[in-house]
N, CA, C and O atoms as CSV, one atom per row, in Angstrom:
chain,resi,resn,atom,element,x,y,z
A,1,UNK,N,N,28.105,-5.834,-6.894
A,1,UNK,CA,C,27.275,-4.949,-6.078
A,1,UNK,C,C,27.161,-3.602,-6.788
A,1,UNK,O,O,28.167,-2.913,-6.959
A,2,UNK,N,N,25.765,-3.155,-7.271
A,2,UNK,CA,C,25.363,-1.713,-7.803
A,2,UNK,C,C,25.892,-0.533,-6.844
A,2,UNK,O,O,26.497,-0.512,-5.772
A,3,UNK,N,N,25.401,0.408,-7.696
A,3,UNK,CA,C,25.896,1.963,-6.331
A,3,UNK,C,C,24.992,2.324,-5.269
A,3,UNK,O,O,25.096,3.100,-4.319
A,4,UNK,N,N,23.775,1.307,-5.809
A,4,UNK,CA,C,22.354,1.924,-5.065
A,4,UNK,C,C,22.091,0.197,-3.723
A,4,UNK,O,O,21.125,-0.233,-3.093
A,5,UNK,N,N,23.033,-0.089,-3.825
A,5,UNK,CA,C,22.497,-1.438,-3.154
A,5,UNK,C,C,22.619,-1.187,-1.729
A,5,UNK,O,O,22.142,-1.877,-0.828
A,6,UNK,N,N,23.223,-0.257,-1.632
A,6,UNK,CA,C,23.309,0.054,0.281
A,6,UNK,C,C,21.710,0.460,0.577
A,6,UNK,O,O,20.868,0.191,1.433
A,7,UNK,N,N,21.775,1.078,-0.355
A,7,UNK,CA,C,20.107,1.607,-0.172
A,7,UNK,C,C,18.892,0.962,0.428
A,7,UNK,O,O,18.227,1.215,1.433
A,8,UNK,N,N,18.800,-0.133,-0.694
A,8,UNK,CA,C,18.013,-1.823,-0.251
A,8,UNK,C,C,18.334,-1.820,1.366
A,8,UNK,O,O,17.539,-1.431,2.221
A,9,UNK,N,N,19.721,-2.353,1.626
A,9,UNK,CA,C,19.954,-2.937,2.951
A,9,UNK,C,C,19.958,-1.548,3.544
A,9,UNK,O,O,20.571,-2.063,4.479
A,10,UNK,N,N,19.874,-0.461,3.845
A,10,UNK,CA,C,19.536,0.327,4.527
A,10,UNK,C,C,18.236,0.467,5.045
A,10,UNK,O,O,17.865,0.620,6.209
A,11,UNK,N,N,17.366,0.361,3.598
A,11,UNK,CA,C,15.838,0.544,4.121
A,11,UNK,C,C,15.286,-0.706,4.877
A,11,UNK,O,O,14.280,-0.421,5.526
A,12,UNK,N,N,15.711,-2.159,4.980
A,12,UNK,CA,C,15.735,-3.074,5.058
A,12,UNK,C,C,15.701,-3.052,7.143
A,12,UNK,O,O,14.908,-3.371,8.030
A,13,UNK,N,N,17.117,-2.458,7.033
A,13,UNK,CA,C,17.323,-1.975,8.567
A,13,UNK,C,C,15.897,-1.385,8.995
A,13,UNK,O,O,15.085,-1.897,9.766
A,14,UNK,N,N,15.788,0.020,8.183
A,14,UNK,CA,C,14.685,0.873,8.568
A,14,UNK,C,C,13.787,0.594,9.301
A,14,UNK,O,O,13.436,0.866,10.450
A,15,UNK,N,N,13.301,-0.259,8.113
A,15,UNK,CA,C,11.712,-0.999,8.189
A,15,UNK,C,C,12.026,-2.029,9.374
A,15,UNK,O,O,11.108,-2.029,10.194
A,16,UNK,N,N,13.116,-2.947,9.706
A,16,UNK,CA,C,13.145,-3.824,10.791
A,16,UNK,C,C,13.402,-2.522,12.002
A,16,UNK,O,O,12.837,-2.823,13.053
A,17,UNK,N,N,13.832,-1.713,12.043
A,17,UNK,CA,C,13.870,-0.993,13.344
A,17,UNK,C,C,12.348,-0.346,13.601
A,17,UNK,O,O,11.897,-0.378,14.746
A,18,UNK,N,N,11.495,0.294,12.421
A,18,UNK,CA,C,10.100,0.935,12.254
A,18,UNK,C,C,9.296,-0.519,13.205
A,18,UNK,O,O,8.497,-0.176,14.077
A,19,UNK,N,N,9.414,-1.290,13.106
A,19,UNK,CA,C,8.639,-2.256,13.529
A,19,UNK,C,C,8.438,-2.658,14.954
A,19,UNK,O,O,7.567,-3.314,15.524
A,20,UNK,N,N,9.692,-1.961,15.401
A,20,UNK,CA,C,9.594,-1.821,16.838
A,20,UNK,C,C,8.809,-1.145,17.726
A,20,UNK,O,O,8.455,-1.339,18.889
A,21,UNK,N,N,8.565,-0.039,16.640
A,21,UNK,CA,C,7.481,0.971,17.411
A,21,UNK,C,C,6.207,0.550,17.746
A,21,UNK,O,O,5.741,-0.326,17.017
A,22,UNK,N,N,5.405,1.014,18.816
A,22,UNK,CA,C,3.847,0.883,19.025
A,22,UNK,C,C,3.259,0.603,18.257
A,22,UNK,O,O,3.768,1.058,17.233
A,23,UNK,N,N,2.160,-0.066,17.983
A,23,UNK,CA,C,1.431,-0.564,16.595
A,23,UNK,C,C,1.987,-0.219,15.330
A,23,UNK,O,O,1.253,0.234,14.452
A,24,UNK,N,N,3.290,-0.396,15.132
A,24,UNK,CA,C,3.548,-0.315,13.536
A,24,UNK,C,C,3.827,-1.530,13.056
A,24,UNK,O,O,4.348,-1.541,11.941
A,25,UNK,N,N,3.629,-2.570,13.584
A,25,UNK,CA,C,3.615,-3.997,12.790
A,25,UNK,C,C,2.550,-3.951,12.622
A,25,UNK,O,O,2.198,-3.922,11.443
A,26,UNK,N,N,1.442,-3.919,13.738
A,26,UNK,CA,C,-0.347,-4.016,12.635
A,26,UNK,C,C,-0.689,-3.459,12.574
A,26,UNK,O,O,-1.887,-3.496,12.855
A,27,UNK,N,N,0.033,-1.975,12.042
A,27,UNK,CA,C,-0.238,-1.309,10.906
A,27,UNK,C,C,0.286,-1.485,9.650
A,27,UNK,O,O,-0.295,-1.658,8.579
A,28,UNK,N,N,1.581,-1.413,9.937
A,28,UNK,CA,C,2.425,-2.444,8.316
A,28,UNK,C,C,1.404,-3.592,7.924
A,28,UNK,O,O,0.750,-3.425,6.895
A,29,UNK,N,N,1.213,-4.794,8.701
A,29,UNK,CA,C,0.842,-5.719,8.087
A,29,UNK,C,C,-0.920,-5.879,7.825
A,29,UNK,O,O,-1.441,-6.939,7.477
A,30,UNK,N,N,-1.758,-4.455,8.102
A,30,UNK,CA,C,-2.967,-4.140,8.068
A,30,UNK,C,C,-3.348,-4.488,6.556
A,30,UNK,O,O,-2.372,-4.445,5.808
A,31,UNK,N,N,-4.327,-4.758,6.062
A,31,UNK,CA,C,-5.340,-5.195,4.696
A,31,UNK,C,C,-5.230,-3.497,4.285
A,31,UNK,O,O,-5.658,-3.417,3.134
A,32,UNK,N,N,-4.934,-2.490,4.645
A,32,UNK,CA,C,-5.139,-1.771,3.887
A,32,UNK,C,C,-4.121,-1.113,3.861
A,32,UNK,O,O,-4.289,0.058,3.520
A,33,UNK,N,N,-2.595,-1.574,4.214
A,33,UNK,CA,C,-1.474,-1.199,3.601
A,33,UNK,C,C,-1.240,-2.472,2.740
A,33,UNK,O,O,-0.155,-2.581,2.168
A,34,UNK,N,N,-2.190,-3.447,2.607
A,34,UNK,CA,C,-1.340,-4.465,1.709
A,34,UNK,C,C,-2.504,-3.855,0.430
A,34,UNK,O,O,-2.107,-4.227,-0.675
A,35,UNK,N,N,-3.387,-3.296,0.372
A,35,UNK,CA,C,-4.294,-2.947,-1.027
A,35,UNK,C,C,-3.335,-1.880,-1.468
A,35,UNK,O,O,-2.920,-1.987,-2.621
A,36,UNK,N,N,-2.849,-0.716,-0.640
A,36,UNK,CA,C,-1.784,-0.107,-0.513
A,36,UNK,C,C,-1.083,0.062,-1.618
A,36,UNK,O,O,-1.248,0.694,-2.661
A,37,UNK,N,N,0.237,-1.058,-0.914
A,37,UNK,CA,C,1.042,-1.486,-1.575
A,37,UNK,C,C,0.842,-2.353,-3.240
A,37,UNK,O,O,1.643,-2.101,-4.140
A,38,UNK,N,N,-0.021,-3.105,-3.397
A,38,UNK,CA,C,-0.661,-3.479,-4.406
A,38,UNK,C,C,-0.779,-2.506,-5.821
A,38,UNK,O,O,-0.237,-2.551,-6.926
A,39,UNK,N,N,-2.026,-1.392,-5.018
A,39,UNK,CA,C,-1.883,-0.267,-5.931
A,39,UNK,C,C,-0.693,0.280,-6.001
A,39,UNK,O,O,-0.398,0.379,-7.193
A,40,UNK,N,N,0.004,0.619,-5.434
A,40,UNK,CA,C,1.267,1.154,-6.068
A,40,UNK,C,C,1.978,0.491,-7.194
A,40,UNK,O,O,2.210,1.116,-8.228
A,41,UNK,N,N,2.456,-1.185,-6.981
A,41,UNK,CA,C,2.925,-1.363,-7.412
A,41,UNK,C,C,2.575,-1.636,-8.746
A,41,UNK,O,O,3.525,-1.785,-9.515
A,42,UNK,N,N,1.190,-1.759,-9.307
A,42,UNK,CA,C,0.332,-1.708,-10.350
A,42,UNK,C,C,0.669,-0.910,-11.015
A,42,UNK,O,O,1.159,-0.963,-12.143
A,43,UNK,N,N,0.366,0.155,-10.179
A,43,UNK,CA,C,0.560,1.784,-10.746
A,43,UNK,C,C,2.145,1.953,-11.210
A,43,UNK,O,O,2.306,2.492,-12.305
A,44,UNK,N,N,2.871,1.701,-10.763
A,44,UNK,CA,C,4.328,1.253,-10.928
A,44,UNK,C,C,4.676,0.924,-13.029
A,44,UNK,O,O,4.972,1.437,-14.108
A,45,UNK,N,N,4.255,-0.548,-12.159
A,45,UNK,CA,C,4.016,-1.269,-13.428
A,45,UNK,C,C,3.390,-0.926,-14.995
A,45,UNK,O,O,3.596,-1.328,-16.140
A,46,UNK,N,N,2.771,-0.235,-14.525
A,46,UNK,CA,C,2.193,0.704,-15.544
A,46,UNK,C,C,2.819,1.801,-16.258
A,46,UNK,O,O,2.804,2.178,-17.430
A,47,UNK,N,N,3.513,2.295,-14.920
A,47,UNK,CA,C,4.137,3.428,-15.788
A,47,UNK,C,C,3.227,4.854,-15.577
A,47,UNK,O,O,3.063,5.828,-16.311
A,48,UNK,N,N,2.950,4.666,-14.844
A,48,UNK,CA,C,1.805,5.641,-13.739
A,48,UNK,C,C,2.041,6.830,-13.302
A,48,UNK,O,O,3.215,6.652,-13.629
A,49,UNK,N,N,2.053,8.329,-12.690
A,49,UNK,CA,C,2.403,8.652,-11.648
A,49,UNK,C,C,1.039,9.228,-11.064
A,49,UNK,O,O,-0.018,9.496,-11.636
A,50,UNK,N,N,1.397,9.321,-9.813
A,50,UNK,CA,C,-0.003,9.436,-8.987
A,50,UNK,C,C,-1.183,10.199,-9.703
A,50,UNK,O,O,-2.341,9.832,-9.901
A,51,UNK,N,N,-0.570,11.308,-10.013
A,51,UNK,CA,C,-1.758,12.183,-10.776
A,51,UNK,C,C,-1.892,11.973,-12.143
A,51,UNK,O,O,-2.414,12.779,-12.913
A,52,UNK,N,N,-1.485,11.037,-12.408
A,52,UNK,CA,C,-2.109,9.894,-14.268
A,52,UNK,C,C,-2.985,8.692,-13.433
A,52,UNK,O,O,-3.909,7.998,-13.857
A,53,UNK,N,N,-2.518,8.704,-12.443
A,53,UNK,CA,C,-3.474,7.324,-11.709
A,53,UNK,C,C,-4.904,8.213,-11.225
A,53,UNK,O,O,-5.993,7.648,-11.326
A,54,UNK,N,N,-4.849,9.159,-10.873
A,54,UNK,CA,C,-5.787,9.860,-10.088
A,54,UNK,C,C,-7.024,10.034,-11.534
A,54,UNK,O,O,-8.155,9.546,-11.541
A,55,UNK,N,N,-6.345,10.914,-12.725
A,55,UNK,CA,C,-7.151,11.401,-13.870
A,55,UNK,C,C,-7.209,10.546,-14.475
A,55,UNK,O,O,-7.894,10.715,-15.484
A,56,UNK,N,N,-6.613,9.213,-14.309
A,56,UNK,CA,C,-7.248,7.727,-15.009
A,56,UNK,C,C,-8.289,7.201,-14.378
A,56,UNK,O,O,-9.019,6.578,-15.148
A,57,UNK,N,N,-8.614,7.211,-13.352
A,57,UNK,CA,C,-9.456,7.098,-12.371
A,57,UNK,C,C,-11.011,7.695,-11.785
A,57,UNK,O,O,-12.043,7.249,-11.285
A,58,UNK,N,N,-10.339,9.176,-12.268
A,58,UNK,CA,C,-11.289,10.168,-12.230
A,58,UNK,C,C,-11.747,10.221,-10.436
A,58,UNK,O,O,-12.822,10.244,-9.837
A,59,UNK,N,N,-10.393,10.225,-10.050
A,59,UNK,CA,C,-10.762,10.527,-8.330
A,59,UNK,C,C,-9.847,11.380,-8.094
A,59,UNK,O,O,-8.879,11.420,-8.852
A,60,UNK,N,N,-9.967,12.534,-6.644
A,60,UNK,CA,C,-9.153,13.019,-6.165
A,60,UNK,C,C,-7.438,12.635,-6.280
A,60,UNK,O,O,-6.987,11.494,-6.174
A,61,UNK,N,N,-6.667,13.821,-6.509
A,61,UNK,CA,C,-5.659,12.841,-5.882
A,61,UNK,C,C,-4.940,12.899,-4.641
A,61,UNK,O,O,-3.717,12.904,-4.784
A,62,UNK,N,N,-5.284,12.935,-3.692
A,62,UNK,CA,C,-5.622,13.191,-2.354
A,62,UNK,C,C,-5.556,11.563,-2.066
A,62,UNK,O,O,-4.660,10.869,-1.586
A,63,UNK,N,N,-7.004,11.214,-2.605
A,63,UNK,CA,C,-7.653,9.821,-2.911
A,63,UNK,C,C,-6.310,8.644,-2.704
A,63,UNK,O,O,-6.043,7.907,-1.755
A,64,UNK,N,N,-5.732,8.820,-3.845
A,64,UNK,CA,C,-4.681,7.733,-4.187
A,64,UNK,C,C,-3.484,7.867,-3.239
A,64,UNK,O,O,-2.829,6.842,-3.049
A,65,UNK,N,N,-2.907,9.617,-2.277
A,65,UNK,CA,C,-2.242,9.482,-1.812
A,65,UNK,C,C,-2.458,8.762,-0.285
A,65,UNK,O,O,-1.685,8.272,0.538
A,66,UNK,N,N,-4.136,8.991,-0.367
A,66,UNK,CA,C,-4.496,8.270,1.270
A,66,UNK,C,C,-4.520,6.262,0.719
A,66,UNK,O,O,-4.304,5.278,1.426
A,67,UNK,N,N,-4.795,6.326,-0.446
A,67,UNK,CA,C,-5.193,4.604,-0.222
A,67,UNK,C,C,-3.535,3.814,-0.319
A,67,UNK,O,O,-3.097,2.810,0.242
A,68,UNK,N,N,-2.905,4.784,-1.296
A,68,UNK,CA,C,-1.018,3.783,-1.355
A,68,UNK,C,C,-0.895,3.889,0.035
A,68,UNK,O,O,-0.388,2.877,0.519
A,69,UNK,N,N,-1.239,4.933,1.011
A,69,UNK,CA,C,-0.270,5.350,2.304
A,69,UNK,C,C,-1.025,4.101,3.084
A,69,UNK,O,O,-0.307,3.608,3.953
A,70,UNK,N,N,-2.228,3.538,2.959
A,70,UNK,CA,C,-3.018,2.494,3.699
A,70,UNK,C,C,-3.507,3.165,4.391
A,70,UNK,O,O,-3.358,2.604,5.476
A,71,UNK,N,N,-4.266,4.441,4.621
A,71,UNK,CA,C,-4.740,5.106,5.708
A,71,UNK,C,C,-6.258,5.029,5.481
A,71,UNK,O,O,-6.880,5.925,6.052
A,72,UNK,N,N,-6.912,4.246,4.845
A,72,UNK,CA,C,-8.312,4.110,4.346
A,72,UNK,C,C,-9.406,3.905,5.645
A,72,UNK,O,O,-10.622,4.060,5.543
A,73,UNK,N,N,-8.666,3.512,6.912
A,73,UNK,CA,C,-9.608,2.760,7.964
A,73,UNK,C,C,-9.725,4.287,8.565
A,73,UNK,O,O,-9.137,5.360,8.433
A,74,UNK,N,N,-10.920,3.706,9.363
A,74,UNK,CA,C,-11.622,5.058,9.406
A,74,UNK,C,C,-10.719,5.629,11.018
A,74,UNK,O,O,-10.804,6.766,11.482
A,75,UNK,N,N,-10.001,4.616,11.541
A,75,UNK,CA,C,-9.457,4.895,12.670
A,75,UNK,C,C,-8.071,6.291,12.414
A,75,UNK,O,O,-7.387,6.886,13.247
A,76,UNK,N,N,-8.128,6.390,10.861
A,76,UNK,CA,C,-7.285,6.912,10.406
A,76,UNK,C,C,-7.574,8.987,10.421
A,76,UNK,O,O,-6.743,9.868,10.638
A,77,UNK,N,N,-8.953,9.092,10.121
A,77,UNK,CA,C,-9.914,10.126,9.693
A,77,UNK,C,C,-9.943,10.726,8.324
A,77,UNK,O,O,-10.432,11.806,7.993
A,78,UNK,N,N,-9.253,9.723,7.491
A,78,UNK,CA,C,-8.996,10.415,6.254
A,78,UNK,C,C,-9.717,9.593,5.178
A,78,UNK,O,O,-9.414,8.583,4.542
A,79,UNK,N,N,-10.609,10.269,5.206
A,79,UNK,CA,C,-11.868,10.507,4.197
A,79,UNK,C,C,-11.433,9.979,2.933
A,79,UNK,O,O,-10.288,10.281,2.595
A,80,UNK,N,N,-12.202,9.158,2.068
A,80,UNK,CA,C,-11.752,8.912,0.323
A,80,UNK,C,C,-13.410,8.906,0.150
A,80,UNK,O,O,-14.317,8.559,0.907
A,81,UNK,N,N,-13.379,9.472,-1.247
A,81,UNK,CA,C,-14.801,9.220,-1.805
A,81,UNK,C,C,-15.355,7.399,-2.016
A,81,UNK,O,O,-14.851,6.323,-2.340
A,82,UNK,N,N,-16.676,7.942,-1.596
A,82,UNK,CA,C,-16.947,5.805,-1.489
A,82,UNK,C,C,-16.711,5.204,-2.604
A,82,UNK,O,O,-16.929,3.998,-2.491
A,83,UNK,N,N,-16.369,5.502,-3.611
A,83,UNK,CA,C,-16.155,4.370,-4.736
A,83,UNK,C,C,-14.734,4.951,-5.650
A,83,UNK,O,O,-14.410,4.735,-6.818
A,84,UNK,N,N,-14.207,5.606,-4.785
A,84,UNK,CA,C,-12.843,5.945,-5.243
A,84,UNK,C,C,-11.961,4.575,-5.280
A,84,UNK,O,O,-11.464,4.362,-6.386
A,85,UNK,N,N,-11.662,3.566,-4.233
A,85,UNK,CA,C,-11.211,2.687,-5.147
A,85,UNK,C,C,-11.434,1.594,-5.676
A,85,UNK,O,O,-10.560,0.761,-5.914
A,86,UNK,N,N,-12.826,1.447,-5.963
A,86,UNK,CA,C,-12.635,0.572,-6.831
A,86,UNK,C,C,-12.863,1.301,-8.371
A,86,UNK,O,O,-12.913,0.721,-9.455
A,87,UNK,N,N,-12.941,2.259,-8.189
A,87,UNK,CA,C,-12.836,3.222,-9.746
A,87,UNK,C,C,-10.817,3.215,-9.397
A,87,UNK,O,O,-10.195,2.940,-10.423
A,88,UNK,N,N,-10.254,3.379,-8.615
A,88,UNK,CA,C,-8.997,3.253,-9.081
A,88,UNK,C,C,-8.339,1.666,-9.622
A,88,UNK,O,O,-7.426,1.552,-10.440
A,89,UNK,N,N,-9.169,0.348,-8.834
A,89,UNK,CA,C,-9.209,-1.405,-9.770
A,89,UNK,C,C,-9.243,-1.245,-11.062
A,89,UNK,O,O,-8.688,-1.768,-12.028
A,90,UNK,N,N,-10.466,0.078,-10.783
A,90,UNK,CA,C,-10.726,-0.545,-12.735
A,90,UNK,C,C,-9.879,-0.023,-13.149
A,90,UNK,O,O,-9.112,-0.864,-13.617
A,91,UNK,N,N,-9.390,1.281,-13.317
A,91,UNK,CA,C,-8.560,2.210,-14.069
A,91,UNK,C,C,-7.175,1.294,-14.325
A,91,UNK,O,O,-6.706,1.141,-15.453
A,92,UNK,N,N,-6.428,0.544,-12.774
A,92,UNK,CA,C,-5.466,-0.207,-13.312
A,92,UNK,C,C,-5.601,-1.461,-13.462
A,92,UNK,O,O,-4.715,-2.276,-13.204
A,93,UNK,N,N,-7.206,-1.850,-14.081
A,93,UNK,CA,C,-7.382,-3.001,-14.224
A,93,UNK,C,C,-6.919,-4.566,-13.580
A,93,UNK,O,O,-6.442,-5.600,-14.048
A,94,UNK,N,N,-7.328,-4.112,-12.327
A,94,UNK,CA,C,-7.366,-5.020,-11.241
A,94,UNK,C,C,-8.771,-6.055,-11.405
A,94,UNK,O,O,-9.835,-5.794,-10.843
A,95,UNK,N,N,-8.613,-6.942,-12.045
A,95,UNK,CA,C,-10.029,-7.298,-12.023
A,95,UNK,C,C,-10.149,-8.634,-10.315
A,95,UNK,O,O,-10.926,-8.607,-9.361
A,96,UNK,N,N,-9.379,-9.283,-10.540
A,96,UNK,CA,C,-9.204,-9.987,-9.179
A,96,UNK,C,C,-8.095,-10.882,-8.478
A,96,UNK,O,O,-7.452,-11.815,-8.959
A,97,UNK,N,N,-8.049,-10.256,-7.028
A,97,UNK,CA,C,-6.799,-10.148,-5.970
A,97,UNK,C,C,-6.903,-11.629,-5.174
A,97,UNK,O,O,-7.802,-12.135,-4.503
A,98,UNK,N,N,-5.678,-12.043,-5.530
A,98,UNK,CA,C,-5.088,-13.194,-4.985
A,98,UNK,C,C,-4.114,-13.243,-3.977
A,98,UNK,O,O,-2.942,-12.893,-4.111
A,99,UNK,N,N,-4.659,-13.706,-2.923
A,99,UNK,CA,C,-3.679,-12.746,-1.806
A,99,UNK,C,C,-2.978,-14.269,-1.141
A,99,UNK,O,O,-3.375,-15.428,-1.024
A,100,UNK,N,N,-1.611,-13.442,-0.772
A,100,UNK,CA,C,-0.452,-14.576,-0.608
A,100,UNK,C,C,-0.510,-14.403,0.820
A,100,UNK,O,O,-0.419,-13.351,1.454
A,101,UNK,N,N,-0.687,-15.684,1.278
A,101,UNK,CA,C,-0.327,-15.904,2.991
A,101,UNK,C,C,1.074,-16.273,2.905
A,101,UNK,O,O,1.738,-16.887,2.070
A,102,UNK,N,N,1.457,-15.435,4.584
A,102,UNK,CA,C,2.197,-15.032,5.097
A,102,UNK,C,C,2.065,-15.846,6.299
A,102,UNK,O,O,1.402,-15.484,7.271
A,103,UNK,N,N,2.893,-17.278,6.206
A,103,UNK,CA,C,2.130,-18.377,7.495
A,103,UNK,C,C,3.199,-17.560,8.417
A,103,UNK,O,O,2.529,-16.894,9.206
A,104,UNK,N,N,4.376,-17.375,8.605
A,104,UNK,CA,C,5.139,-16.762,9.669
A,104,UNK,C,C,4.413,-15.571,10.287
A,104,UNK,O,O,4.371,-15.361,11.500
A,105,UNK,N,N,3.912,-14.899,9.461
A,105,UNK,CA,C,3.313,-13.983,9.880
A,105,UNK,C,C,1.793,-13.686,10.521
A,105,UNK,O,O,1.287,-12.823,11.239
A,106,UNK,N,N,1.310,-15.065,9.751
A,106,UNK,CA,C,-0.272,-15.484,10.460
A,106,UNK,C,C,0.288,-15.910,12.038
A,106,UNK,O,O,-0.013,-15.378,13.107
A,107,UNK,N,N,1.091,-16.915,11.814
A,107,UNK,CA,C,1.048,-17.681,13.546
A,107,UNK,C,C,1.562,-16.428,14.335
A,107,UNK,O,O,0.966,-16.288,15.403
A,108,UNK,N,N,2.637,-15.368,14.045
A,108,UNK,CA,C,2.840,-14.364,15.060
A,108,UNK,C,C,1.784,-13.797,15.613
A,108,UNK,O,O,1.770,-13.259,16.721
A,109,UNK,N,N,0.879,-13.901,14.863
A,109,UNK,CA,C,-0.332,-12.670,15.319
A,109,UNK,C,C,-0.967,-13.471,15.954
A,109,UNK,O,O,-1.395,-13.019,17.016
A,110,UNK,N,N,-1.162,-14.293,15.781
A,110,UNK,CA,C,-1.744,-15.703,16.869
A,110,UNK,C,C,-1.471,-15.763,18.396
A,110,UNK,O,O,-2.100,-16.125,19.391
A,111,UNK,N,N,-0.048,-15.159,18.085
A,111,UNK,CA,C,0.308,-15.339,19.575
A,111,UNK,C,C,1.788,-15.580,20.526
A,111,UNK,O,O,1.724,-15.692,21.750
């Protein structure tokens, strides 16, 4: 066991207690915290930080902190320029998203 591993199972807790709250499961599990999360982890992968992602991009970086946070829906009020991200796809060369179902998580929402 590392020094940082409480950490994991701490946030682990977090996020299972966060989920309890009023719409924060479909908001967690919303299409635009999973593009979100995506970009980040791209950006990650890369070797990125927000404002090398932003001037790779040539968008605000405002931009990138509203689309990682998933706040893109308009229920949100936070504005991104209209082709901010898919000028941030190209920049981290996202050419096309293969998205993993989540059957536990489809049938919950079912019902």
């Amino acid at each position: 066991m590392n020094k940082y591993s409480h950490l994991k199972r701490d946030f682990k807790q977090l996020k299972a207690e966060v989920r309890e709250l009023p719409g924060a499961t479909e908001y967690l599990d919303s299409p635009e915290v999973a593009v979100g999360q995506m970009i980040l982890a791209r950006q990650l992968e890369l070797g990125y930080t927000q404002q090398q992602l932003a001037d790779l991009a040539d968008v605000p970086l405002e931009d990138i902190k509203v689309i990682q946070a998933g706040l893109v829906h308009s229920n949100f009020g936070c504005d991104i320029q209209p082709d901010s991200l898919s000028k941030v796809f190209k920049a981290l060369k996202i050419i096309g998203v293969q998205p993993i179902i989540d059957e536990q998580a489809a049938t919950s929402m079912l019902g």
